[in-house]
C-alpha positions in Angstrom: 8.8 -1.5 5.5 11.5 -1.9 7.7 12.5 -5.7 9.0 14.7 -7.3 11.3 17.8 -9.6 10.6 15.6 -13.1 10.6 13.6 -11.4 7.8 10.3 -10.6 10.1 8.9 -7.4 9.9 9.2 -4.7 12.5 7.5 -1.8 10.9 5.3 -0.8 8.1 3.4 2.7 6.6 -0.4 2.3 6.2 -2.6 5.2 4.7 -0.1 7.5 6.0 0.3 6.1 9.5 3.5 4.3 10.8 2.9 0.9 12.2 5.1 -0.8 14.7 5.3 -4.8 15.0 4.8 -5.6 18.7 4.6 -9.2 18.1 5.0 -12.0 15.0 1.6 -14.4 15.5 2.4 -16.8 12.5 4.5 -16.8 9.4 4.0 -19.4 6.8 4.6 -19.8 2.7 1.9 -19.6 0.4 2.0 -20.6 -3.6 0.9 -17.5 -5.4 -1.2 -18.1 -8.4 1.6 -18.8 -11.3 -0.7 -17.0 -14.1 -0.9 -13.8 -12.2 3.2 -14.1 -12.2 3.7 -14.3 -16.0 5.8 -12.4 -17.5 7.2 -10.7 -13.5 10.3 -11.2 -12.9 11.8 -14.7 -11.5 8.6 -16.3 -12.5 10.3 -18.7 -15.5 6.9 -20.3 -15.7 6.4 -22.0 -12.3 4.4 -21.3 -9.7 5.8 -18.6 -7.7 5.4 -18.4 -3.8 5.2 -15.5 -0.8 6.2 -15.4 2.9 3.8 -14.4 4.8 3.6 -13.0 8.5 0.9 -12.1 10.7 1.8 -9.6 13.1 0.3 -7.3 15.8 0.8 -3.9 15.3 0.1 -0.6 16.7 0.1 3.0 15.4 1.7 6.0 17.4 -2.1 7.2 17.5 -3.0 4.0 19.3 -4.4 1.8 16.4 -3.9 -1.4 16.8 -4.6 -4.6 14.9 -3.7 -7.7 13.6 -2.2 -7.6 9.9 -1.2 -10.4 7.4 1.7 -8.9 5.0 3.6 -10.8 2.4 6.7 -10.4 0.6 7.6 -11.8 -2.7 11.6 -10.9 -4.2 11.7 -8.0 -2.0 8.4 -6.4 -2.5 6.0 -6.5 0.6 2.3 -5.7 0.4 -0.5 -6.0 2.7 -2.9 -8.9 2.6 -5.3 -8.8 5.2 -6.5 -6.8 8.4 -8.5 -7.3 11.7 -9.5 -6.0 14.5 
């Protein structure tokens, strides 16, 4: 995952394909679920929460799509794709 300065995303590897962001749609915060968090680190027993940015990306090969990724201390994962 590569980001820029503000913390947005710019790049990202999918099933072996490099992804470029070409635009930031939305970002918001979302509360995780705090039982899933137990016993990860920074959780101390409250309910923990993610950034999360929807972006427009495209591959070199031409893929393109719109994908929600999230990051939580550091640790980015993908969330949700569409066409």
């Amino acid at each position: 995952m590569t980001v820029h300065e503000s913390g947005a995303p710019s790049g990202f590897r999918w099933r072996g394909r490099r992804y470029e962001v070409q635009e930031v749609l939305a970002c918001w915060v979302e509360a995780t679920l705090w039982w899933r968090e137990l016993g990860s680190a920074g959780s101390n027993g409250r309910a923990a929460h993610r950034d999360v940015w929807r972006v427009e990306a495209v591959s070199r090969t031409g893929t393109s799509g719109v994908y929600d990724l999230a990051v939580v201390a550091d640790a980015w994962q993908l969330l949700r794709i569409s066409d």
